[in-house]
N, C-alpha and C positions, 0 to 999 in steps of 0.2 A: 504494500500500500504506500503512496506518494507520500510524502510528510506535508503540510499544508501550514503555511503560515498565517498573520493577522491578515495578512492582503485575500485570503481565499475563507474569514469568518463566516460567510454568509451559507459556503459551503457546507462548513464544518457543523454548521448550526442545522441545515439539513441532515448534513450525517446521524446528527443526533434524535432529530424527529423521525426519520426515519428508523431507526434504529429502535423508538419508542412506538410506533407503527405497529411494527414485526411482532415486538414482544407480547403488546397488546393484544393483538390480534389473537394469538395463543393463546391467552390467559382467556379473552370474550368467548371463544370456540369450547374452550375446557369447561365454563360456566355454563354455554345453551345460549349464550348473545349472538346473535344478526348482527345487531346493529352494526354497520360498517365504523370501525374506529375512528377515521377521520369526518364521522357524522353524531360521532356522542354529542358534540355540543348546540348542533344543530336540532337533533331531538328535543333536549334539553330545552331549550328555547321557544323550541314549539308548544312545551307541555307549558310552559311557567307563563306565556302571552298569547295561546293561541285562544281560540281562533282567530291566525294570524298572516298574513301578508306580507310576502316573499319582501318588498321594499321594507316592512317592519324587523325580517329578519337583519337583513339590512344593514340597518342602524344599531339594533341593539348587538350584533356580531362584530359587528364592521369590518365585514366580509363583502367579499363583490356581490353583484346582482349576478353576475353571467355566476358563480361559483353555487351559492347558493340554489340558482335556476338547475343546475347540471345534478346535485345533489337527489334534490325531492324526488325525481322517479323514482328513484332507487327506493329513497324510502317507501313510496305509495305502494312499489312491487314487491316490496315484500311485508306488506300490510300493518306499515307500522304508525302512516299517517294517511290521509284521505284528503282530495283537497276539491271545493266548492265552489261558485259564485260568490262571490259578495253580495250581499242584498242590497246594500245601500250605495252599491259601485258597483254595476255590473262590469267593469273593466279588470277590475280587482279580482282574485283569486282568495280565499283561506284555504290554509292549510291547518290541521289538528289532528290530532295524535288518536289513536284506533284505541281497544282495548287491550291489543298485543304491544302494541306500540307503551302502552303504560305500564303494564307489567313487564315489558325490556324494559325499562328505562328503572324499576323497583330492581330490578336483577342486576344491572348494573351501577345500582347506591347501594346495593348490599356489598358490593366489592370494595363499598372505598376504602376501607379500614386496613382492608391488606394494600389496598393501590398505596396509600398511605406510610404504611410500615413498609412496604417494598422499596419507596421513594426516600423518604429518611435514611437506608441502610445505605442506599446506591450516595446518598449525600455526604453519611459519613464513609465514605469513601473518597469521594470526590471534591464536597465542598459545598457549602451552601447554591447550586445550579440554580433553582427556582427564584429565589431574590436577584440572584444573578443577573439573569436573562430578564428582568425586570426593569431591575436598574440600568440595564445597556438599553432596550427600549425606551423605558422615559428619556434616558441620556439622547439617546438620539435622535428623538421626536422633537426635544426642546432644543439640539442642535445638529443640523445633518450634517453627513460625513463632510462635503463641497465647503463647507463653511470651518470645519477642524481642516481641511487641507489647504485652501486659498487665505494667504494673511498674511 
């Protein structure tokens, strides 16, 4: 494997999500979860403000429209939300969460305890990661890379 410096983070921070993808995925299949990994928080969202609208997911993810859009099938086909007219906007779509879709979503808050202790162990290994990756995001929302480089 390449060695990858600060110049290739963006990368590296890939590696890691992915890497947390993989292992996920395992653990969801071991328990009886569908839900597609990269759509837990997506459910999530649908269950806490739905019946709700693809632009609402939106905002409250702040995730793309096209990403969010690409998403939902999946979930619909595998019957975990169901998505409607708007009554009061017929341009509008809702989307809400099925009955399987709410007992996935119970099956996996039953995991967090171990998600939890699995993640603390991997930190005392490695280091506080989760505040980590925080504080570089705020760091770098409140100033972009173009602006630590030009000066």
């Amino acid at each position: 494997m390449i060695e990858l410096d600060r110049t290739f983070l963006g990368r590296l921070s890939e590696q890691l999500s992915e890497l947390i993808e993989q292992q996920s995925a395992e653990v969801f299949k071991r328990a009886g979860l569908v839900i597609p990994v990269k759509s837990s928080s997506l459910l999530g969202a649908i269950a806490t403000l739905g019946p709700v609208s693809v632009a609402e997911l939106v905002r409250a993810l702040d995730r793309s429209h096209q990403l969010i859009q690409q998403k939902v099938p999946k979930l619909v086909t595998l019957g975990l939300v169901t998505r409607r007219p708007d009554p009061t906007d017929q341009r509008a779509i809702l989307i809400e969460l099925t009955d399987k879709g709410r007992e996935q979503l119970a099956l996996l808050e039953s995991l967090n305890g171990e998600f939890e202790r699995a993640y603390a162990e991997m930190e005392a290994d490695a280091g506080p990661v989760f505040d980590t990756i925080n504080r570089a995001i705020t760091s770098l929302r409140s100033r972009p890379l173009i602006d630590r480089m030009v000066g």
